[in-house]
PyMOL Python script that loads the backbone (N, CA, C, O; Angstrom):
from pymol import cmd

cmd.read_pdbstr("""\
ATOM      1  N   UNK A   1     -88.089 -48.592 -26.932  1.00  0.00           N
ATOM      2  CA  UNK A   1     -86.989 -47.974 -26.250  1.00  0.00           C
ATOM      3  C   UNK A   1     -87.458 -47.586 -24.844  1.00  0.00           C
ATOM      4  O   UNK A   1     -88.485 -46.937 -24.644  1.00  0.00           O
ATOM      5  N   UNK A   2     -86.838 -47.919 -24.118  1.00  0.00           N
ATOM      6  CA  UNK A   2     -86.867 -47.304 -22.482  1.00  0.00           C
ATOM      7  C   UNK A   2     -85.976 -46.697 -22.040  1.00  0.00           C
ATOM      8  O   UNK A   2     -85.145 -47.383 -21.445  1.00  0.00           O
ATOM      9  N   UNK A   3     -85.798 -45.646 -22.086  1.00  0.00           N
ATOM     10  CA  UNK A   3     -84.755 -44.888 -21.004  1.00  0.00           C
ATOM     11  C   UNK A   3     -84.442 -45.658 -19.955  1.00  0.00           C
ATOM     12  O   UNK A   3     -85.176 -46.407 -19.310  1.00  0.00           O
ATOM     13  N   UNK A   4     -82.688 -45.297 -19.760  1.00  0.00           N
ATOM     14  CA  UNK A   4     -82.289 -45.671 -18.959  1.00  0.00           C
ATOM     15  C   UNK A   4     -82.348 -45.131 -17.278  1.00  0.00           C
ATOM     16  O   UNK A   4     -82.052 -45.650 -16.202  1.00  0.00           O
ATOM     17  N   UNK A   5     -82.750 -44.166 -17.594  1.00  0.00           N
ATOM     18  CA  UNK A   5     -83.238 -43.075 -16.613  1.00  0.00           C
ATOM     19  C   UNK A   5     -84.447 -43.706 -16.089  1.00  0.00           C
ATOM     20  O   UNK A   5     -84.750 -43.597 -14.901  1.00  0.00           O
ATOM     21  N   UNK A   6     -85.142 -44.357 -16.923  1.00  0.00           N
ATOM     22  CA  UNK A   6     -86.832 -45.043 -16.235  1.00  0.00           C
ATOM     23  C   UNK A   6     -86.012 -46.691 -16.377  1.00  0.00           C
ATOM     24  O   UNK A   6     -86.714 -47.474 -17.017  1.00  0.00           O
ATOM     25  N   UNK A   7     -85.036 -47.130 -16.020  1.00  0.00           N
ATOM     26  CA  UNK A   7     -85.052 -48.962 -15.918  1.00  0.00           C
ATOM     27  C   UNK A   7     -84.599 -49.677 -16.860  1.00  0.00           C
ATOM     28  O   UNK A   7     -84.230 -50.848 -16.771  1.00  0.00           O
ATOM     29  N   UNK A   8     -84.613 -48.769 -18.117  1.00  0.00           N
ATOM     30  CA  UNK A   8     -84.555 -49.384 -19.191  1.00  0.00           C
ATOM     31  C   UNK A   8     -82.803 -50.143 -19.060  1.00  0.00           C
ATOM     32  O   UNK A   8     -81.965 -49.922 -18.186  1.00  0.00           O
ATOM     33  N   UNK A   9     -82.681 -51.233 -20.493  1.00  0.00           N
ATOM     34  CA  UNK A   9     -81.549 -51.804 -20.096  1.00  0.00           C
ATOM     35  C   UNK A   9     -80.289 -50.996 -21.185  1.00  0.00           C
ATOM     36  O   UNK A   9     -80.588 -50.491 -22.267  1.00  0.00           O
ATOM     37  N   UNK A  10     -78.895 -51.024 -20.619  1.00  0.00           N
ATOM     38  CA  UNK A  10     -77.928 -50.805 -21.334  1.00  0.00           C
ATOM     39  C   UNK A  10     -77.370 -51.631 -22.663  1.00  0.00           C
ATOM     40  O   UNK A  10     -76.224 -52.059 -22.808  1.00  0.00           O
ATOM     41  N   UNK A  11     -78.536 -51.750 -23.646  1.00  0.00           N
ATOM     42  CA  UNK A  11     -78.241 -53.302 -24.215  1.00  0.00           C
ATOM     43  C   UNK A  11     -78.312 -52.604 -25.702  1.00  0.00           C
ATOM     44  O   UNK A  11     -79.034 -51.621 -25.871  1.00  0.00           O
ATOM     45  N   UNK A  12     -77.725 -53.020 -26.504  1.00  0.00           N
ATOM     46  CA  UNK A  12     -77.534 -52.900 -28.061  1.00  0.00           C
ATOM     47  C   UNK A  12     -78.776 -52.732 -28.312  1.00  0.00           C
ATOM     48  O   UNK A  12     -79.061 -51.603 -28.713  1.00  0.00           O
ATOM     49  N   UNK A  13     -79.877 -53.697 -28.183  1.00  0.00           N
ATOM     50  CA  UNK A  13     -81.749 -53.290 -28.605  1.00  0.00           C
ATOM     51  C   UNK A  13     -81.911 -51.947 -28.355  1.00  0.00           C
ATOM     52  O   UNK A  13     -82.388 -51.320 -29.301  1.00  0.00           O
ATOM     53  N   UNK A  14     -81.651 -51.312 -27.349  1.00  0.00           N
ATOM     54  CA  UNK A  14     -81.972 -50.349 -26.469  1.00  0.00           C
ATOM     55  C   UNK A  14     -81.700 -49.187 -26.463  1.00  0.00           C
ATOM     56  O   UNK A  14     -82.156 -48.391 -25.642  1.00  0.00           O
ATOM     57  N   UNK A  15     -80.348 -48.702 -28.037  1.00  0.00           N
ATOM     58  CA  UNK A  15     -79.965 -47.746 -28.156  1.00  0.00           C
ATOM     59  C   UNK A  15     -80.592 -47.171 -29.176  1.00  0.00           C
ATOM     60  O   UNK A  15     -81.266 -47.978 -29.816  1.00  0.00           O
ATOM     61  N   UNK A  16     -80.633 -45.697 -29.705  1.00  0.00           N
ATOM     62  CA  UNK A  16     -80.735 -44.900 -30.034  1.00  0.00           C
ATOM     63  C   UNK A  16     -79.683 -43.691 -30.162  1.00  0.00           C
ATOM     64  O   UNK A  16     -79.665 -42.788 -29.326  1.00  0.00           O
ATOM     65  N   UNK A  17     -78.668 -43.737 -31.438  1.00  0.00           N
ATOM     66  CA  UNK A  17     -77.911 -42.839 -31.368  1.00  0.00           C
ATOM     67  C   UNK A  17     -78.713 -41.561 -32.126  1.00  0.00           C
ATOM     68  O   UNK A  17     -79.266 -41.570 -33.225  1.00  0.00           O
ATOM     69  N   UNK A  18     -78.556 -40.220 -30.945  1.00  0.00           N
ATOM     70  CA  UNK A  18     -78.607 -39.288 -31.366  1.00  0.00           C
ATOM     71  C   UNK A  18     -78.027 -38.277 -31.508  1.00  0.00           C
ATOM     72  O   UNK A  18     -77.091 -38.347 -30.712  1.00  0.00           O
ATOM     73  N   UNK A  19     -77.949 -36.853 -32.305  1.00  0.00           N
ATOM     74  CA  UNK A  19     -77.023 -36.157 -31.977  1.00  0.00           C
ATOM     75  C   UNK A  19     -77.536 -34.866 -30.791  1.00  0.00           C
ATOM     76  O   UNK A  19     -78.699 -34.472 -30.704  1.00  0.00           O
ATOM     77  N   UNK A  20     -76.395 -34.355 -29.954  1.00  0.00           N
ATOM     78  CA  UNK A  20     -76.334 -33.492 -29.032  1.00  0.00           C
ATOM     79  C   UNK A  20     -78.206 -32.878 -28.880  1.00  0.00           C
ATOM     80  O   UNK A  20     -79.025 -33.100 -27.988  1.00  0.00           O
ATOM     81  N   UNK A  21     -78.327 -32.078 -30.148  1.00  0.00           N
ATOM     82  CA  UNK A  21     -79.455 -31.299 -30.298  1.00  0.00           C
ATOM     83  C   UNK A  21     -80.733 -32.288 -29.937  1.00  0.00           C
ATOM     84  O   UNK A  21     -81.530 -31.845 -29.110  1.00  0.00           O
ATOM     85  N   UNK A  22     -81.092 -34.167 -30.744  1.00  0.00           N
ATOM     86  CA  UNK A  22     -81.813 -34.199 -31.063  1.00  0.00           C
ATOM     87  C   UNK A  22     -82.056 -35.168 -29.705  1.00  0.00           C
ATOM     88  O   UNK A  22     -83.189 -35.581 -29.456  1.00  0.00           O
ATOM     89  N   UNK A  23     -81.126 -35.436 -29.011  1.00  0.00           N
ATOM     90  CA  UNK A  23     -81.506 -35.857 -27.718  1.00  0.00           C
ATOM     91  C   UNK A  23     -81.801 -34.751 -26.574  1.00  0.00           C
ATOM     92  O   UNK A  23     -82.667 -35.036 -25.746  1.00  0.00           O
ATOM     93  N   UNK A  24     -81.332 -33.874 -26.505  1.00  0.00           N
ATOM     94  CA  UNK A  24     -82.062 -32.842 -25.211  1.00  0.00           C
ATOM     95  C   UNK A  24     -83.607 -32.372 -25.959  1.00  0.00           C
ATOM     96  O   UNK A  24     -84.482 -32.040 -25.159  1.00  0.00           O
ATOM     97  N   UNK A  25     -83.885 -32.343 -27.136  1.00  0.00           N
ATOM     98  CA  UNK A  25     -85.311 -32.262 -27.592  1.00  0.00           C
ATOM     99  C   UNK A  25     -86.299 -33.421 -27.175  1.00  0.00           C
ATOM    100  O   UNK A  25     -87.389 -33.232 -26.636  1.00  0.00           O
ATOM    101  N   UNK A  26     -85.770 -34.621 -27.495  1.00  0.00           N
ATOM    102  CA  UNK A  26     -86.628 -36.011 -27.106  1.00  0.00           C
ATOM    103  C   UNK A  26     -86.837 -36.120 -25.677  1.00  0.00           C
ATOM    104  O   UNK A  26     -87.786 -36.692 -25.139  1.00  0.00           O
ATOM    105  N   UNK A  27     -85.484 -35.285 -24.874  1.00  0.00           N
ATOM    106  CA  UNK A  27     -85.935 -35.648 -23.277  1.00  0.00           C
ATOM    107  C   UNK A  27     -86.661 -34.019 -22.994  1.00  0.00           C
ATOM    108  O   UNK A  27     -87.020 -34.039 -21.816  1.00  0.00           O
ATOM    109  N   UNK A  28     -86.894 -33.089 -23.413  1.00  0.00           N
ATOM    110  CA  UNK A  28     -87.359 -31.414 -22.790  1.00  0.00           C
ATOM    111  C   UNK A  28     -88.828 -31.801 -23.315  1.00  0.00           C
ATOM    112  O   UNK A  28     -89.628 -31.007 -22.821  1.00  0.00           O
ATOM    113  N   UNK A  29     -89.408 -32.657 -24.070  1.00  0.00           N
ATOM    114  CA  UNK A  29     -90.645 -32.954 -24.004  1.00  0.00           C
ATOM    115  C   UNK A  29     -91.514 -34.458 -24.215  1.00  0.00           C
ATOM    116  O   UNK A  29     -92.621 -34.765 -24.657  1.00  0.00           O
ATOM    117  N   UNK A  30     -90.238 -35.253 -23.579  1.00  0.00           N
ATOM    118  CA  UNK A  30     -90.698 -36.682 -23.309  1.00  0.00           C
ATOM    119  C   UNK A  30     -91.166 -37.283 -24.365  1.00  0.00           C
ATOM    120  O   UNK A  30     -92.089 -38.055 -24.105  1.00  0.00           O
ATOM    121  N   UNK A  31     -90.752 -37.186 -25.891  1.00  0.00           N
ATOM    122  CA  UNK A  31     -91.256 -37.689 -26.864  1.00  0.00           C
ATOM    123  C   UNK A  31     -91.240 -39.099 -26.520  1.00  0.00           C
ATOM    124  O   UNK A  31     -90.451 -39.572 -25.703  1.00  0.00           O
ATOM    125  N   UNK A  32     -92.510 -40.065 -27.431  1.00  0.00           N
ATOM    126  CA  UNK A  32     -92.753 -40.986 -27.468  1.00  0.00           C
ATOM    127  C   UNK A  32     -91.860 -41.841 -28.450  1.00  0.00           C
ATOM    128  O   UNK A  32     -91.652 -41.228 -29.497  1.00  0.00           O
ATOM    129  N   UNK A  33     -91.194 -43.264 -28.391  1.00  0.00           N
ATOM    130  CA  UNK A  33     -90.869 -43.695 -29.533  1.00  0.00           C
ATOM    131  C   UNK A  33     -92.054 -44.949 -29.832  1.00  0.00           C
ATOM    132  O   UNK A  33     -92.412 -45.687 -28.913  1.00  0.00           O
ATOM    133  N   UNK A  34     -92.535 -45.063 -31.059  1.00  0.00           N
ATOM    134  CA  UNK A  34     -93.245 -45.702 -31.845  1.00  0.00           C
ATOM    135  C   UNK A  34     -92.389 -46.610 -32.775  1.00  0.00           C
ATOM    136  O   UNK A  34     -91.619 -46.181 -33.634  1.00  0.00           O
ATOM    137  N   UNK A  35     -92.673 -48.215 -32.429  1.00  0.00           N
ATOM    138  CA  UNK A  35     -91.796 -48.906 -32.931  1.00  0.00           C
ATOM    139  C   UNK A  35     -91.785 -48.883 -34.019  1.00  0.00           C
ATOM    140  O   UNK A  35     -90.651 -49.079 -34.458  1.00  0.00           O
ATOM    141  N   UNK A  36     -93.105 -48.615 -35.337  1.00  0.00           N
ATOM    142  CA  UNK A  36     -93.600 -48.829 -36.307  1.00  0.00           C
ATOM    143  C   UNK A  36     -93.026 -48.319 -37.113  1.00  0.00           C
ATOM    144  O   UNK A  36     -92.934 -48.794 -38.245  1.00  0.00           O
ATOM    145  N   UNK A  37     -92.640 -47.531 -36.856  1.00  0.00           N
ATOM    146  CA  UNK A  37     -91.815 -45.967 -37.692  1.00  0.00           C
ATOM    147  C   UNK A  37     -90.669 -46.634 -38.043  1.00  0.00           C
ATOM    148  O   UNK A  37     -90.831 -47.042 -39.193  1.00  0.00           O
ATOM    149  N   UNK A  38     -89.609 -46.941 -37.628  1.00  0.00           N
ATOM    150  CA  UNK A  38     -89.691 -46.178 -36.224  1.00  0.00           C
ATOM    151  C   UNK A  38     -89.073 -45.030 -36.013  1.00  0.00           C
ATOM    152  O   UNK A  38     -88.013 -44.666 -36.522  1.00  0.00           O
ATOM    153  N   UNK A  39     -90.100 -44.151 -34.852  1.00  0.00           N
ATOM    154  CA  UNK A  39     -89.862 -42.710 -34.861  1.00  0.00           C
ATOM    155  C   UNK A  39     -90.311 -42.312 -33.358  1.00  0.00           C
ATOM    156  O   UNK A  39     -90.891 -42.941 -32.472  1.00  0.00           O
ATOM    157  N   UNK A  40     -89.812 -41.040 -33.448  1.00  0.00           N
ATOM    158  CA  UNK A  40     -89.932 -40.384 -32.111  1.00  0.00           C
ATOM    159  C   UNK A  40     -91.562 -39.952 -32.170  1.00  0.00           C
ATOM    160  O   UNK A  40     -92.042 -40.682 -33.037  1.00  0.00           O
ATOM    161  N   UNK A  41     -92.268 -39.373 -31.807  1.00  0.00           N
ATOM    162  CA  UNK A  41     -93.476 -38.947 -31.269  1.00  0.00           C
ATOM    163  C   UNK A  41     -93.335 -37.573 -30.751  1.00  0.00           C
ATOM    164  O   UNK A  41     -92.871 -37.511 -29.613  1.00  0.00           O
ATOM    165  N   UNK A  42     -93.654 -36.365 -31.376  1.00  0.00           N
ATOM    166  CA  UNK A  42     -93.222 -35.396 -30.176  1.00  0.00           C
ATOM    167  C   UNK A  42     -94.976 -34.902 -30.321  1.00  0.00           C
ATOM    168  O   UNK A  42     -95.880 -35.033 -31.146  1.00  0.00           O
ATOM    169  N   UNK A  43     -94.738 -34.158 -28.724  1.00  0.00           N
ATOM    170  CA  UNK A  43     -96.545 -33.590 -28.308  1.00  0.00           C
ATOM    171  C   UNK A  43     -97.192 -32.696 -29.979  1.00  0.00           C
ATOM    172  O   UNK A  43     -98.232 -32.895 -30.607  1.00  0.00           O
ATOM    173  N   UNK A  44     -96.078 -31.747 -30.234  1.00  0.00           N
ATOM    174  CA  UNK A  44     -96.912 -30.962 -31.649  1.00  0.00           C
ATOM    175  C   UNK A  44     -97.395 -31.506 -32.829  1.00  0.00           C
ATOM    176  O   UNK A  44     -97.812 -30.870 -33.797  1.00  0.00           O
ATOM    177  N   UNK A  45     -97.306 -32.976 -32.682  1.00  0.00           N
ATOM    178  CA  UNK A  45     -97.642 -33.928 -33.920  1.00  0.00           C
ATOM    179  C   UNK A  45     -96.391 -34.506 -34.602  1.00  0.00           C
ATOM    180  O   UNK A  45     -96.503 -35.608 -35.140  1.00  0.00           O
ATOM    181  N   UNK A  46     -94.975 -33.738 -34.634  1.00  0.00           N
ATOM    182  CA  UNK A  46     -94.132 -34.348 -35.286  1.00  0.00           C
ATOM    183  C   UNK A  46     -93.642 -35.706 -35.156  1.00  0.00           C
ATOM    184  O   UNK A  46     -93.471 -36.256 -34.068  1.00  0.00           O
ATOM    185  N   UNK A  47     -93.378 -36.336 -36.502  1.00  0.00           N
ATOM    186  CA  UNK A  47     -92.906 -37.296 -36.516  1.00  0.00           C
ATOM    187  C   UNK A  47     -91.725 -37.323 -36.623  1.00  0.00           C
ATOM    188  O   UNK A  47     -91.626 -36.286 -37.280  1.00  0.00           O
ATOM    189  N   UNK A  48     -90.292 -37.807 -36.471  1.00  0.00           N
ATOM    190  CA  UNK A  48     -89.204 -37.787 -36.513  1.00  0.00           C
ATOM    191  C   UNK A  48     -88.898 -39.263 -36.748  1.00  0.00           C
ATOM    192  O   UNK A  48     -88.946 -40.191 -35.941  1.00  0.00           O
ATOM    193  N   UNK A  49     -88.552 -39.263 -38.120  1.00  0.00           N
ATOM    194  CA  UNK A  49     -88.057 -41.109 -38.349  1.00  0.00           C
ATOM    195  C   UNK A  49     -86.552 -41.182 -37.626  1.00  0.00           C
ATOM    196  O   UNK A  49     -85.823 -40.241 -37.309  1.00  0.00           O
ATOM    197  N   UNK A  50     -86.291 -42.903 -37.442  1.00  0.00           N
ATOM    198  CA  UNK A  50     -85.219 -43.074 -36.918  1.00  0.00           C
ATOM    199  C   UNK A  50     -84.918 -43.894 -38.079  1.00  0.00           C
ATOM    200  O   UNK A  50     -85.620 -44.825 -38.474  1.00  0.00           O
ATOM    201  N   UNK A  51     -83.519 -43.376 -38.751  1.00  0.00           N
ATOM    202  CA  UNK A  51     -83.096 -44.067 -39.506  1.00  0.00           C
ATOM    203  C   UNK A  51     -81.970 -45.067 -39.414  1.00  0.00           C
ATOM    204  O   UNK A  51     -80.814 -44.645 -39.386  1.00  0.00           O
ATOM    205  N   UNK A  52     -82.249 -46.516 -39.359  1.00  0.00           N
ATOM    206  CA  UNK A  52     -81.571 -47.928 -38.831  1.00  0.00           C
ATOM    207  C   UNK A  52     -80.392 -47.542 -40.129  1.00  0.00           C
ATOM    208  O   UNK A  52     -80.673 -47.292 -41.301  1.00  0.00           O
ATOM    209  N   UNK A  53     -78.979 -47.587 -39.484  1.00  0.00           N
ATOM    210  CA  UNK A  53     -77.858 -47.730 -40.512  1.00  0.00           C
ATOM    211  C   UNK A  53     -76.995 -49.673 -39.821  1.00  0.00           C
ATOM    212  O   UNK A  53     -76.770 -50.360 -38.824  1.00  0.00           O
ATOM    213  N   UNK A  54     -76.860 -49.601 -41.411  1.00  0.00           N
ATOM    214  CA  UNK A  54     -76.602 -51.498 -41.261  1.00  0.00           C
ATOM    215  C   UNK A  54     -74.851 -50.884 -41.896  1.00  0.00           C
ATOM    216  O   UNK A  54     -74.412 -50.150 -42.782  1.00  0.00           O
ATOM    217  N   UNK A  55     -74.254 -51.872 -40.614  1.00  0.00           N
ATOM    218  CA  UNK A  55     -72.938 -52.129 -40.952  1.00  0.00           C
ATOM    219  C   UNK A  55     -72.191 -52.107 -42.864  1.00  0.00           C
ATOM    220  O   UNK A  55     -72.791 -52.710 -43.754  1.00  0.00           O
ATOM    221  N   UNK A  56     -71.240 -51.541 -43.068  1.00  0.00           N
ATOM    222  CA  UNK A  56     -70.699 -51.772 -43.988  1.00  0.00           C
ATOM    223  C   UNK A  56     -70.122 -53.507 -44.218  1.00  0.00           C
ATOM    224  O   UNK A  56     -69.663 -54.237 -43.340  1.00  0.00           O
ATOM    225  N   UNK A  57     -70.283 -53.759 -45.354  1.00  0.00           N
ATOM    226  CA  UNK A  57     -69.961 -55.297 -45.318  1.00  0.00           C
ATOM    227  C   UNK A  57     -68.315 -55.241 -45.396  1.00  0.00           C
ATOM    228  O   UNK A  57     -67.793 -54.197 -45.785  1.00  0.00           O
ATOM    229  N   UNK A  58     -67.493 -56.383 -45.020  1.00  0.00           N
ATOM    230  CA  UNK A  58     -66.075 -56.386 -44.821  1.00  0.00           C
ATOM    231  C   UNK A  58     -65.656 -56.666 -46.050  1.00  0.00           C
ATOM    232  O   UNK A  58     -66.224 -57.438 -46.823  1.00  0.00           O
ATOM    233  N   UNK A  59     -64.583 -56.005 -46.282  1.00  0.00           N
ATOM    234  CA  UNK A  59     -64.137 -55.912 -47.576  1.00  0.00           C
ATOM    235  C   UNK A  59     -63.013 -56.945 -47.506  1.00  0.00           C
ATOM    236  O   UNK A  59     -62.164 -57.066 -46.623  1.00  0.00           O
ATOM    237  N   UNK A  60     -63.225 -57.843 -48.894  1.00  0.00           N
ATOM    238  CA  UNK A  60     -61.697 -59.061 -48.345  1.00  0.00           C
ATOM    239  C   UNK A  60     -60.396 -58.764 -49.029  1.00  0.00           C
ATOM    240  O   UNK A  60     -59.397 -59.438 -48.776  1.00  0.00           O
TER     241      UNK A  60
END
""", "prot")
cmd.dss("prot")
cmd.show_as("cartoon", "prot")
cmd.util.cbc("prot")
cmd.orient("prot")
């Protein structure tokens, strides 16, 4: 993930939905994202998973 703020692109790869709270936390101490996780990185050691939600399948 790259912020768009540092270049990064406006592109579906590139998002990260968060809520209100858990995005002014990721930017007030520049957490890292780690693709592996994948998770945020914050300086006190926490890990914060990002949990990937997959489309509901279409119902016929």
């Amino acid at each position: 993930m790259i912020w768009l703020s540092r270049g990064g692109e406006d592109a579906l790869e590139n998002l990260v939905l968060l809520s209100p709270n858990h995005h002014r936390s990721v930017h007030a101490v520049d957490a890292a994202f780690d693709y592996r996780g994948p998770s945020f990185l914050f300086p006190n050691g926490v890990s914060e998973e990002v949990r990937i939600n997959r489309p509901l399948p279409a119902l016929l």
